[in-house]
C-alpha positions in Angstrom: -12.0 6.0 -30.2 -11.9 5.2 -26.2 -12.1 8.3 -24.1 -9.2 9.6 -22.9 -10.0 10.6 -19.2 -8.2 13.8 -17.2 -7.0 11.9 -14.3 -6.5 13.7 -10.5 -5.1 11.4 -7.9 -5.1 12.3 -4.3 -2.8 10.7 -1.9 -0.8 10.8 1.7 2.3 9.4 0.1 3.6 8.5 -3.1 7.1 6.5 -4.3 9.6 7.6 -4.3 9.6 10.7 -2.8 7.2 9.7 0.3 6.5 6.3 1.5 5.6 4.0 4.7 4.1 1.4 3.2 2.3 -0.5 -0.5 -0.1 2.6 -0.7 2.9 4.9 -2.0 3.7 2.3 -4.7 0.2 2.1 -5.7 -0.4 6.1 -5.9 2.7 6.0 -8.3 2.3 3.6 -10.8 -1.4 3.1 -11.6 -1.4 6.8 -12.6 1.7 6.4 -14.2 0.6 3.3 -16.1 -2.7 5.5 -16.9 -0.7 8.2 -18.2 1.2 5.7 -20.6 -2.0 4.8 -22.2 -2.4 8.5 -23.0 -4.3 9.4 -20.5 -4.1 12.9 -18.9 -2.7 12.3 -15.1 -1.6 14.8 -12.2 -1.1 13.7 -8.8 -1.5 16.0 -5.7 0.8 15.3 -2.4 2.0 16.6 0.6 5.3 18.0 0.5 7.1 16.9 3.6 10.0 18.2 4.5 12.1 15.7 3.4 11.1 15.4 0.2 13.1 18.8 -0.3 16.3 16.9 0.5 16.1 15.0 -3.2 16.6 17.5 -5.5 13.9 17.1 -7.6 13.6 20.4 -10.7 10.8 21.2 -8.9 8.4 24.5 -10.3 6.4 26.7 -8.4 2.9 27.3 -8.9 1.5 30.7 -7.9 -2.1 30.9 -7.8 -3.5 34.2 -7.8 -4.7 35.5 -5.0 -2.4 33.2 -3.2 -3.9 29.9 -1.3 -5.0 29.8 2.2 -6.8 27.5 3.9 -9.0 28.4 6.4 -9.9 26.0 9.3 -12.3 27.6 11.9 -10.3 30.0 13.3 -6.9 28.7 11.9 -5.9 30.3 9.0 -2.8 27.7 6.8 -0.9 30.0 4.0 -0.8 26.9 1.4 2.1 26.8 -1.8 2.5 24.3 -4.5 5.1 23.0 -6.1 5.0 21.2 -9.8 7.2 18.4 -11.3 6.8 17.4 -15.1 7.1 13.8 -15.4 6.3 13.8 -19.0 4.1 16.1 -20.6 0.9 14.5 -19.7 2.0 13.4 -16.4 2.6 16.0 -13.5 3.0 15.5 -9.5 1.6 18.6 -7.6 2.8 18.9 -4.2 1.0 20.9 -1.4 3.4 22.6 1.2 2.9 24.5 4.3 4.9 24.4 7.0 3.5 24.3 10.1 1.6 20.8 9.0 4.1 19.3 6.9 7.5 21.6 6.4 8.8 20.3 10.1 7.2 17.3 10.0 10.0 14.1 9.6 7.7 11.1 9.2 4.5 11.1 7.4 2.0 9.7 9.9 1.9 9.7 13.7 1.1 13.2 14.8 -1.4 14.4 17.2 -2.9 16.7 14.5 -2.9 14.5 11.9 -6.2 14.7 11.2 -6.3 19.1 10.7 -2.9 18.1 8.6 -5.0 16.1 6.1 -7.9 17.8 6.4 -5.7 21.0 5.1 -4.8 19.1 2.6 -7.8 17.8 1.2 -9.2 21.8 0.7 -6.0 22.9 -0.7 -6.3 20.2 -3.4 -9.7 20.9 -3.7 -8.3 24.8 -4.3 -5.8 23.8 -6.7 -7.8 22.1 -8.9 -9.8 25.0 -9.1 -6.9 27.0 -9.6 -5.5 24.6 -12.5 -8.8 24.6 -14.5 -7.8 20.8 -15.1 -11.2 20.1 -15.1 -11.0 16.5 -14.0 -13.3 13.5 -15.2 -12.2 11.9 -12.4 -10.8 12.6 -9.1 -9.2 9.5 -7.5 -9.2 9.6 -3.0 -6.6 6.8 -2.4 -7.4 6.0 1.8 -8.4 8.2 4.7 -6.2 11.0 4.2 -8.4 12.4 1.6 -11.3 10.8 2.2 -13.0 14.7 2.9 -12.6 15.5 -0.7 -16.0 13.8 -2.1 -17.9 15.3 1.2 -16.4 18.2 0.9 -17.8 18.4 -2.8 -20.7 17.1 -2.7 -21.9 19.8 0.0 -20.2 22.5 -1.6 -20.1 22.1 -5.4 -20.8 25.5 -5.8 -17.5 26.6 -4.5 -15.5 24.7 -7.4 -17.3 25.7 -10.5 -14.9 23.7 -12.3 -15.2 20.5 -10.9 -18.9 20.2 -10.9 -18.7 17.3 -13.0 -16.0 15.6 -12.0 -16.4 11.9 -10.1 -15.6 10.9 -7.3 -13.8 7.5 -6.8 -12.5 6.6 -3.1 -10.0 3.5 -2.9 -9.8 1.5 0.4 -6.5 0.4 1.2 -6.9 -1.0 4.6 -10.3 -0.1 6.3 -8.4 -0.5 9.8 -7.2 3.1 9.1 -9.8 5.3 9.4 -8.5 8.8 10.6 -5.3 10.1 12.7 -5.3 7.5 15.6 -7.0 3.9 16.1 -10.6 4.3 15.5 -11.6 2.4 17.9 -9.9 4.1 20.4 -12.8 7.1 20.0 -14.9 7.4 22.5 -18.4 6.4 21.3 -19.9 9.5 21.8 -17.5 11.5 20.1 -17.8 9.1 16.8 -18.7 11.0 13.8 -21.8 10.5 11.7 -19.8 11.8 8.7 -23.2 13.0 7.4 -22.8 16.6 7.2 -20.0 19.3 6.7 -16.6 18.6 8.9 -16.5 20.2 12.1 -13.9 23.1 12.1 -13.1 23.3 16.3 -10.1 21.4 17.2 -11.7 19.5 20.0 -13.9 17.2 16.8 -11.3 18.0 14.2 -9.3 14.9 15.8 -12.4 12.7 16.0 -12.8 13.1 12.2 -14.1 9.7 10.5 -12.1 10.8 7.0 -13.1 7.0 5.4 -16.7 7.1 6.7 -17.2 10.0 4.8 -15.6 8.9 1.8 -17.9 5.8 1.9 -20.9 8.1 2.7 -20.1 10.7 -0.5 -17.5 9.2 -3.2 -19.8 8.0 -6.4 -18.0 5.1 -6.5 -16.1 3.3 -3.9 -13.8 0.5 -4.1 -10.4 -1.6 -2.8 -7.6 -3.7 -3.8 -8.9 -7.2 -4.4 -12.2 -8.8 -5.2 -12.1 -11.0 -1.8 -11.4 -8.2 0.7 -14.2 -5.9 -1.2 -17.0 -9.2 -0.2 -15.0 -9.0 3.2 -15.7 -5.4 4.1 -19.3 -6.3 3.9 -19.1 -8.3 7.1 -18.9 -7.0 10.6 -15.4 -9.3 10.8 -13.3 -7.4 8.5 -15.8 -4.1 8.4 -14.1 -2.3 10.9 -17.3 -1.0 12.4 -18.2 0.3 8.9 -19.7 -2.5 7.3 -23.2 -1.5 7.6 -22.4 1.5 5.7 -20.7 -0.5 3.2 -23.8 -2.5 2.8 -25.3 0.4 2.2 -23.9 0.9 -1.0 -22.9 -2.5 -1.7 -23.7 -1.6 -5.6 -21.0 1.0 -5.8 -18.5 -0.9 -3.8 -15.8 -3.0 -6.5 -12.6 -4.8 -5.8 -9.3 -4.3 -8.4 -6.2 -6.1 -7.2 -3.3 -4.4 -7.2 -0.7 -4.6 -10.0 3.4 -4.0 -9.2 5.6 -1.9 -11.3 8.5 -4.0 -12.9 10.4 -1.3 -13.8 10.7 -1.5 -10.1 10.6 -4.4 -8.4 12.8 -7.0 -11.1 15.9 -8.5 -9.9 17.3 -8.2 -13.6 18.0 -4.7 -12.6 17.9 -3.8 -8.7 20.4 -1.5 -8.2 20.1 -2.6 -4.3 21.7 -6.0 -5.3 25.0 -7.0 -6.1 24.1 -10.1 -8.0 21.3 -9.0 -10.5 19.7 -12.2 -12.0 16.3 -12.9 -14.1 15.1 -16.7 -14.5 17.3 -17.8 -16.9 20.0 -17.0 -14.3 19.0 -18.8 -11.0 22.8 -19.3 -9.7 23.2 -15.3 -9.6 20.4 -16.1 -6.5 22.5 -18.3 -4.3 25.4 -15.4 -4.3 23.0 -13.0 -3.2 22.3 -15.6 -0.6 25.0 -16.2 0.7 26.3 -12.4 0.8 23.2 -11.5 3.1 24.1 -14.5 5.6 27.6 -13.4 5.4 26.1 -9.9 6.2 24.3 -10.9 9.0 26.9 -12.7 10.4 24.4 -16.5 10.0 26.0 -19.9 8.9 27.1 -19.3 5.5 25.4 -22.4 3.7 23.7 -22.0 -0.1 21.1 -25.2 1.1 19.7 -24.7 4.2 16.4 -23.0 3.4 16.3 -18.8 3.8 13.2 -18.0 4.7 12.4 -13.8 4.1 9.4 -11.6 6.1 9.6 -8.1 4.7 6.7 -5.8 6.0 5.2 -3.5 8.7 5.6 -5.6 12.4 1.7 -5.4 13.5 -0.7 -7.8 14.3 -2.4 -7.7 11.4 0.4 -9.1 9.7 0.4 -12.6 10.9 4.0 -11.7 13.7 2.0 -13.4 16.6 1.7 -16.6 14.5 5.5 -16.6 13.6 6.8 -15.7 17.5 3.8 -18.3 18.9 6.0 -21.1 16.2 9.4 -19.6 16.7 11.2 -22.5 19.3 9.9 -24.9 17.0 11.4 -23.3 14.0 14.6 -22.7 15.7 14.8 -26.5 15.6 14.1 -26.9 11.8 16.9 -26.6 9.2 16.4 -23.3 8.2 17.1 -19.3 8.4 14.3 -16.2 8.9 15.5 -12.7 7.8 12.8 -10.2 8.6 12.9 -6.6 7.7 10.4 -3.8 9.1 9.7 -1.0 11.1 6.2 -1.1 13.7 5.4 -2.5 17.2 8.2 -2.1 19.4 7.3 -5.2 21.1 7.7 -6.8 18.1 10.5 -5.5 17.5 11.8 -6.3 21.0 11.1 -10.4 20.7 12.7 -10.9 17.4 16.0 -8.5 18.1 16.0 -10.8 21.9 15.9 -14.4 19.5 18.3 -13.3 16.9 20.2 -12.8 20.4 19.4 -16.6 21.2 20.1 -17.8 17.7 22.5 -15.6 16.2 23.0 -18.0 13.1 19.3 -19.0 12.5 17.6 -15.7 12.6 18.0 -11.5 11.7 16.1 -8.7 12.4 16.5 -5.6 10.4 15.0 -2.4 11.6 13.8 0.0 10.7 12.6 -0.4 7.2 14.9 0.2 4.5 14.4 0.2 0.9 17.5 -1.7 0.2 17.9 -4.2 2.6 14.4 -5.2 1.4 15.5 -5.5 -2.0 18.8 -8.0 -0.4 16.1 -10.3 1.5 14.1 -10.9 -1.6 16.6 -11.9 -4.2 18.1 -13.6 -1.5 15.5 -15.6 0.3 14.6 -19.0 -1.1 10.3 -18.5 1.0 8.7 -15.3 2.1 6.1 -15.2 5.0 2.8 -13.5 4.8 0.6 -15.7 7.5 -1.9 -12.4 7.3 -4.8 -12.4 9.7 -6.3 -9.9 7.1 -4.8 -8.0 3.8 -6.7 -6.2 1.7 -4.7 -6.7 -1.4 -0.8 -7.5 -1.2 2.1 -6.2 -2.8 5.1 -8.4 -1.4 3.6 -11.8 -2.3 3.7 -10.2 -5.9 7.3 -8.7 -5.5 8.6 -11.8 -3.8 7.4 -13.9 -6.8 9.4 -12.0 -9.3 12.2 -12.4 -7.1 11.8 -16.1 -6.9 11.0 -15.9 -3.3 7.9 -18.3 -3.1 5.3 -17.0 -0.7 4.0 -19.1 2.3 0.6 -17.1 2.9 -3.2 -17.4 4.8 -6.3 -17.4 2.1 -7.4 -14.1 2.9 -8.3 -10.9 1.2 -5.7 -10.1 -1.8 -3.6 -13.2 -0.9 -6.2 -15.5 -1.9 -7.0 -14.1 -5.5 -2.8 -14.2 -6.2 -1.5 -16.9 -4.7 -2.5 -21.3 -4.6 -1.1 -24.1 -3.4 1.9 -26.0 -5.3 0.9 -29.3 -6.3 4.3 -31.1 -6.5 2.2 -33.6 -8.8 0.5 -31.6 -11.2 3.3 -28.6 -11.1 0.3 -26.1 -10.4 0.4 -23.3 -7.9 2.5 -20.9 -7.5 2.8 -20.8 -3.2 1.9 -22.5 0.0 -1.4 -21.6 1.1 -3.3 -22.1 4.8 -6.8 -21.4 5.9 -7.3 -20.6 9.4 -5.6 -18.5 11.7 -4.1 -20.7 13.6 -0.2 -21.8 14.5 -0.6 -25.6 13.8 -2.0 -24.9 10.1 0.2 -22.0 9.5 3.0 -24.3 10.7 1.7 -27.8 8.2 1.9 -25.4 5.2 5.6 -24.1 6.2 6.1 -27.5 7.0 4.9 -28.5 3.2 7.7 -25.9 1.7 10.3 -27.1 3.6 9.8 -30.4 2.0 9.3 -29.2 -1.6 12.7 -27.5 -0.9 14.2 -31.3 -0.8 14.0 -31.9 -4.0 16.0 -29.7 -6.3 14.3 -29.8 -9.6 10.9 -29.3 -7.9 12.2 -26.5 -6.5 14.2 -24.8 -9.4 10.6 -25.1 -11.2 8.3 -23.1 -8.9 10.7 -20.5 -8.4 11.4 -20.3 -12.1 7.3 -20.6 -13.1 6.7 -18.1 -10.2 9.5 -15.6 -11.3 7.6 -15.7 -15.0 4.1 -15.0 -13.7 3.0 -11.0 -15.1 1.2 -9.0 -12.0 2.0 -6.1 -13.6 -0.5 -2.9 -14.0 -1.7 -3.6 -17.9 -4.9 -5.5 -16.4 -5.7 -3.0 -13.3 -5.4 -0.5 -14.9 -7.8 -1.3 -17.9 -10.0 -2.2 -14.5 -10.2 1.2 -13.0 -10.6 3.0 -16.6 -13.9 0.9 -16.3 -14.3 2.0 -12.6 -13.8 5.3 -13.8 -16.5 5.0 -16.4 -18.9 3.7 -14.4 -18.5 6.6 -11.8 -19.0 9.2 -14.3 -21.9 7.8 -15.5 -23.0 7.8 -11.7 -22.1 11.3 -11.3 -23.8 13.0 -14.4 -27.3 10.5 -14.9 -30.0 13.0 -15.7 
């Protein structure tokens, strides 16, 4: 019989109740895909002040004496609240409200770092409380990357979780604490090695993922690739040599998507809900979205779709260095996204220019992301970096095909189509560079000619399973391999 792990999952946001970005989807269902193997699974979040707004049955917990965090000479009066999911799945959510009760976005505060560093001891404190007694406790990103430093220097204060491991997932090494870490002034960067500073002058300079590196038993991120690319001082974000360190303990999962979720047989955000036996339903929801956004109304010209956060990391410089030469092509760009207001700014000035050919949407919604998948006929992901990837995966099922640079997760989920052979499943480039980005653009735009080519890739690449059966058996190996770390003689 395979051992059935007690599961605790820490993170900064979590579908649907909190989300800016691929790390809520990915807090939500590889725990819930763990709990549906029968696995016990709680997850511990932040309860911002708009999660209260969505009516969840929510329970209160009431430890006794009740939780306060204490944070030099700060004192935080802490309260949870409970929500059953099913009877072996639970979200715990950690309120105060001075750090998160007032608080209308998740991120972006000057005190960021004490908000998260609150949290992490008041899920440290509610564990205790719970007596769950975790195997493992799972740190998804910086914002509670303290919880394996804080217990490894103080096991003594949680009793119970003195043999519980430690497993700290990298999302995106570029954030690192509250603020650009780079922006630090070197010598106010923390060595990590020790306990947290307490005085609000270091709190801010706080290195949360340093010291998840420095203390979790085992560390890892979301794809094989970007786990060999950390290593490097290119992608290492000033950590690699850390990362070297411990290159033994660092592993790569890819990510997985929920299709409970993210399947156009069923989103609720589209009028014309199709599958791949259904293809035509596509084309209305095609031509409703140009109708929407006042383009030319044509079920041909190519639509091409960018949902995502406007940074550079994501590849915009690339698409606004190309976009009077795509302006002269035959086809549309939708994109969707909240992020750098000078991003922002160009693309809302050339839907200006070319009403019919182009559309911003800001700021990120939910639905209109769902209307530019099922409606897009390509989706763009030129990436200078990305550590995993969700929307290549979500496009695919959407039968948007993904035009993407070989790097990190992108790499190990999409290849090129081969018109000849019928194999790929995308357009792939190399180099981060305008001219090669714009040959493999260039390549689907030509594929898009021919009809039956077409109607094939979307169809194979709608069929293709990323869902979470194979991560997940991953990280119950992960998690194995951590406990053993954790309790060798």
């Amino acid at each position: 019989m395979k051992k059935k792990f007690r599961i605790a999952s820490l993170a900064s946001e979590v579908a649907p109740y909190s989300k800016t970005g691929g790390l809520a989807d990915v807090a939500k269902a590889l725990p819930k895909a763990l709990a549906a193997r029968g696995h016990e699974v709680i997850i511990l979040t932040p309860y911002y002040s708009f999660i209260k707004t969505q009516g969840l049955a929510l329970k209160n917990v009431d430890p006794d004496p009740p939780c306060s965090i204490v944070v030099g000479r700060q004192q935080f009066p802490i309260y949870f609240k409970e929500v059953a999911l099913s009877p072996n799945f639970r979200v715990y959510f950690v309120g105060n409200e001075e750090l998160f009760g007032r608080h209308s976005r998740v991120y972006g505060y000057a005190e960021d770092n004490l908000r998260f560093m609150v949290f992490d001891l008041a899920c440290l404190a509610l564990l205790e409380h719970l007596r769950f007694k975790p195997h493992i406790i799972h740190c998804h990103d910086w914002q509670s990357g303290l919880v394996p430093n804080l217990l490894a220097l103080h096991a003594k204060a949680y009793p119970s979780l003195s043999k519980s491991a430690t497993v700290f997932t990298i999302h995106n090494l570029v954030h690192q604490l509250g603020g650009n870490w780079w922006n630090v002034p070197e010598q106010s960067r923390d060595e990590g090695k020790n306990n947290p500073p307490v005085e609000n002058s270091k709190i801010r300079y706080v290195n949360f993922t340093k010291r998840g590196i420095l203390f979790a038993d085992v560390i890892n991120t979301v794809s094989e690739r970007y786990a060999k690319e950390i290593l490097t001082s290119e992608f290492g974000q000033g950590l690699d040599k850390y990362l070297r360190r411990r290159q033994k303990d660092v592993y790569g999962i890819i990510n997985g998507i929920d299709y409970t979720i993210y399947n156009p047989a069923f989103d609720q955000n589209i009028k014309y809900r199709y599958d791949w036996n259904s293809l035509r339903r596509k084309k209305k929801n095609k031509l409703l979205l140009q109708r929407t956004l006042r383009m030319e109304e044509n079920p041909e010209i190519p639509l091409i779709g960018a949902v995502s956060r406007l940074s550079e990391q994501k590849g915009f410089d690339l698409i606004m260095q190309l976009l009077d030469v795509l302006m002269r092509l035959p086809l549309q760009i939708v994109v969707v996204g909240s992020g750098d207001k000078d991003y922002i700014k160009f693309f809302k000035s050339a839907e200006k220019k070319h009403p019919k050919k182009i559309g911003i949407y800001t700021p990120f919604s939910e639905e209109m992301a769902s209307k530019v998948y099922a409606a897009s006929d390509m989706f763009l992901m030129p990436s200078r970096f990305e550590p995993c990837g969700l929307s290549q995966l979500i496009s695919l099922r959407y039968g948007s095909i993904p035009i993407v640079r070989e790097t990190g997760g992108l790499s190990e989920t999409i290849s090129s189509f081969n018109p000849k052979t019928h194999k790929g499943n995308g357009f792939v480039f190399t180099k981060y560079d305008k001219d090669d980005f714009l040959v493999a653009l260039v390549r689907a735009l030509e594929n898009y000619k021919y009809p039956q080519v077409w109607e094939f890739l979307t169809w194979n690449g709608m069929r293709h399973s990323y869902s979470w059966e194979l991560p997940a058996t991953k990280y119950l190996k992960l998690y194995g391999i951590a406990l053993k770390k954790k309790n060798k003689p």
